[in-house]
N, C-alpha and C positions, 0 to 999 in steps of 0.2 A: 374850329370849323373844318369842313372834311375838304380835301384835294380836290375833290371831285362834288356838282351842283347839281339842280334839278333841271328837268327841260334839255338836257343835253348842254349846260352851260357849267365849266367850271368855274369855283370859288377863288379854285388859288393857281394865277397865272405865273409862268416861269422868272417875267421879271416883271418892276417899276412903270409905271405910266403916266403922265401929268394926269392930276385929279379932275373929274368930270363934272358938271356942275347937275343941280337937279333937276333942272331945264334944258339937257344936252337935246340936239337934234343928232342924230347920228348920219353922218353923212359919207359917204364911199363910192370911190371908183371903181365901177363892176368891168372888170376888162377881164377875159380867159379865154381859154380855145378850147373848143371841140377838138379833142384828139383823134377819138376812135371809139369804136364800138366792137362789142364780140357774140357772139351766137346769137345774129338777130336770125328771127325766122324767114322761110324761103319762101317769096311771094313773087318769084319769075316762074315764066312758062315752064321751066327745067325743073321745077320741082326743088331746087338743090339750092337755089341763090337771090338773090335780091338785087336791085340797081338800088343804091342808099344815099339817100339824103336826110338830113338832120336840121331843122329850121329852129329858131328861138327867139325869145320874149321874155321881158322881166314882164309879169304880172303886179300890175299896181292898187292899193287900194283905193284912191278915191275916182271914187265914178265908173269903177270898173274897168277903169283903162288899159291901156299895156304901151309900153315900149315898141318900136319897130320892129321886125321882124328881119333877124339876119339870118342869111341861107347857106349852108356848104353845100359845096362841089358834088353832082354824083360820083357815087364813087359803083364803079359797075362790077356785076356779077361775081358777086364776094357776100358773105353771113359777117364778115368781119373786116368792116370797113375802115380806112386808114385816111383822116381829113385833114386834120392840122389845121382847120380853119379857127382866124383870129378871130372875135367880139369885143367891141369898144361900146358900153352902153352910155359910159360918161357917169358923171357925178349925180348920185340918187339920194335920198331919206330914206333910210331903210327903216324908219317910220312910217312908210307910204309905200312899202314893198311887200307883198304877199312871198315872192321867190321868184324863180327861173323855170319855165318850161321849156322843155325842150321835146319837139313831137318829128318821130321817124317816120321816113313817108320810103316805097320801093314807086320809082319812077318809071312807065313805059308810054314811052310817046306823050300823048298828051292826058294823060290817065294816071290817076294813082292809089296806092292802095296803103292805109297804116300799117307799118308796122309798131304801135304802141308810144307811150311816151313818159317821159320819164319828169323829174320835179324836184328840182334844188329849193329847200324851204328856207326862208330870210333866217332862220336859228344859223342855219348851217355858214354865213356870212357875217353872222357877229361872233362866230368864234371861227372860224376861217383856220388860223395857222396850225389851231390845236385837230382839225379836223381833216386837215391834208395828210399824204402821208408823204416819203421820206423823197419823193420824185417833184413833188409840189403838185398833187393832183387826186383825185378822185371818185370812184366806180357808183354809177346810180343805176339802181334796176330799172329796168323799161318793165315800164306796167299797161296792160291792154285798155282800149278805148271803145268805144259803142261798135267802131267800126272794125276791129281787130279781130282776125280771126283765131276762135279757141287753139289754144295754144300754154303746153305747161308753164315751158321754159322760155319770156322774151327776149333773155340778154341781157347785156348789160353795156352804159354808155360814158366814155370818159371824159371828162374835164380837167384842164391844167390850169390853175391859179400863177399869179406872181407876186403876192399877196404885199410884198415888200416895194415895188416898183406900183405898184396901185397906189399905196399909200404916198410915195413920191409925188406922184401924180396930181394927187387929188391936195396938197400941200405943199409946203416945202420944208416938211420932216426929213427927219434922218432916217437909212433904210435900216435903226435900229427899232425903229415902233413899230407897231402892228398897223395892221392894216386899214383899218375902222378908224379913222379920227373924229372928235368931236368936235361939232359947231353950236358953241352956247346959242339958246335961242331964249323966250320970254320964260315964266313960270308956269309950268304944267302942275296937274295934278298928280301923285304919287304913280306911274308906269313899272310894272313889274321888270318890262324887258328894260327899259334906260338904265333902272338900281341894279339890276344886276349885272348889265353889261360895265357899268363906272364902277361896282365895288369888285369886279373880277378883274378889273384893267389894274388896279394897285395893290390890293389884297395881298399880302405875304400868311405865310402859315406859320412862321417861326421867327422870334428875334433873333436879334444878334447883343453882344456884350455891349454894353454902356450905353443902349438902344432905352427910350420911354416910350412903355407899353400902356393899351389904353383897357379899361374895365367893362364890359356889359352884362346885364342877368342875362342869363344862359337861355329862359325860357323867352324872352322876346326874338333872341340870335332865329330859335327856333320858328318863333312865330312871322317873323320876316321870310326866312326861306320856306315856308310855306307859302307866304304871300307870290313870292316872286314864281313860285314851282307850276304857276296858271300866268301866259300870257296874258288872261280874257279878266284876269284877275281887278279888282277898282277898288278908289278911294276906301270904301266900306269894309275890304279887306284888308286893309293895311294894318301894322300892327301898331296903331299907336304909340305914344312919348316912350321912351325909352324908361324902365321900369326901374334904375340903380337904390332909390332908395329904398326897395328891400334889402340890400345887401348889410343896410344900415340898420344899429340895433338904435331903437328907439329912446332907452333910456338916457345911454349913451353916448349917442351920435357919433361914437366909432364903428367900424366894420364888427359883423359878427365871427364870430369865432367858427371852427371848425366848416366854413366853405370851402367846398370842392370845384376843382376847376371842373367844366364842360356838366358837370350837376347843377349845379348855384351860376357859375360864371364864365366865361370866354373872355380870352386873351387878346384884342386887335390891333392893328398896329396905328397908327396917328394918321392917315392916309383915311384908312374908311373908319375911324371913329368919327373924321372929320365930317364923311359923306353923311354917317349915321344920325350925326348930332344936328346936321345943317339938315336932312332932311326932316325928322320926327323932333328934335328936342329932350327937355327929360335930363335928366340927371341923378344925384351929383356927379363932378367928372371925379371919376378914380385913375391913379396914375397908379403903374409900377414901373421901376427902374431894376434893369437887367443888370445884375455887378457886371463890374469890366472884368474882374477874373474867372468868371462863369465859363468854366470848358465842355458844362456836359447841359447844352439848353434845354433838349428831352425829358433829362432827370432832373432836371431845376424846377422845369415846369410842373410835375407829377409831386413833386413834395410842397412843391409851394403854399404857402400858408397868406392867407391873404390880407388878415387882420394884423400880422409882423411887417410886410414890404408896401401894403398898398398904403395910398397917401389921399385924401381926400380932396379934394377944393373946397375954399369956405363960400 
């Protein structure tokens, strides 16, 4: 499975994560601050500057609601305004989040006029740490609004995450997890964004020696990540039980001979075979066992024969 996912989500995260059930509610503290903004357009008398304010709102899905509206500070006669202003939304379903607007308004008197507005999408909050960069924060183009005047270049607006102390917050995790924690709730029907947000929470891309590795046919691996690669994606799309018994010669009932990994089969680890198996079913379950003296798991895996190591369940 590649490093990298569809939709902007990756497959394979940097570490381990308690497994997610297939009923996860995904639950998160949205807390961040408006830093700053840069090259907003000049909408003062002066032609040259703007008095700048930056208002926000989680956008919710049911019923169309939204979250409060919190306001920074003007920040006067500047295209590049400097706020530092906190946001505490509190504990949300990012099941029931659309994302973050955030709309620029230039202030005079009792009047005001857009400057454009910009839009953190709930994707970008289920994978949060991988989408920060190295400062713990992140640049959104300001895009024009009905009321915005023509205009090439609107700027651009900055957000600081804490993605580590959110997750504190919202639990009493360790600030080694991510940020996103999950809250089992009843049984749903198959969710693209749930499955793929639980099987990128544990997912490894590589064993290690004396590690038991798990079997799947390659073309369901594929027809899953197509399922998940559409949010909008249902039940009707799903890929169905898990297909292993092609792998299986019929006469036989041993594995076939000359299967190729990532053509025929994928490798996964016990973590999301677990998710895989508990979510679709299907079988049989194939094991392989990584020698303990295995030094080169790359070229182990690339020769590997799978009707020599793999072990079947009866």
């Amino acid at each position: 499975m590649s490093s990298r996912g569809f939709g902007g989500f990756p497959i394979s995260p940097q570490k381990d994560q308690a497994l997610l059930s297939t009923g996860a509610s995904y639950t998160a503290h949205i807390t961040f601050t408006i830093a700053s903004a840069k090259s907003l357009i000049a909408a003062a008398s002066d032609g040259l500057t703007s008095n700048c304010q930056c208002e926000c709102w989680v956008e919710l899905k049911s019923s169309r609601k939204a979250t409060t509206v919190s306001k920074t500070k003007v920040a006067k006669s500047t295209r590049n305004p400097i706020w530092n202003h906190a946001v505490d939304f509190g504990q949300l379903d990012l099941n029931d989040v659309d994302g973050i607007k955030l709309n620029l308004k230039h202030i005079s008197g009792f009047s005001t006029k857009s400057l454009g507005e910009a839009f953190v999408p709930v994707e970008f909050l289920y994978d949060i740490e991988t989408n920060l960069d190295k400062d713990g924060g992140a640049w959104f183009n300001v895009e024009p609004t009905a009321d915005t005047p023509r205009h090439g270049n609107l700027g651009t607006v900055r957000l600081l995450f804490n993605p580590r102390a959110a997750s504190q917050a919202a639990s009493s995790s360790t600030a080694s997890e991510p940020a996103i924690q999950p809250r089992v709730s009843g049984p749903t029907n198959h969710s693209p964004l749930n499955e793929l947000s639980a099987v990128k929470a544990c997912h490894r891309a590589t064993p290690k020696p004396g590690e038991t590795w798990y079997v799947v046919a390659a073309p369901w691996i594929e027809n899953w990540l197509v399922f998940v690669s559409n949010l909008k994606h249902t039940n009707e799309d799903a890929p169905g039980s898990i297909p292993n018994h092609f792998l299986i010669d019929g006469t036989t009932g041993r594995l076939r001979a000359n299967l190729r990994i990532k053509r025929d089969f994928r490798l996964i680890d016990g973590a999301s075979w677990a998710l895989y198996h508990g979510w679709y079913g299907g079988g049989p379950v194939i094991r392989v066992v990584v020698p303990q003296d295995c030094t080169g798991i790359s070229l182990w895996m690339q020769s590997l024969q799978l009707d020599q190591v793999g072990r079947v369940d009866s």
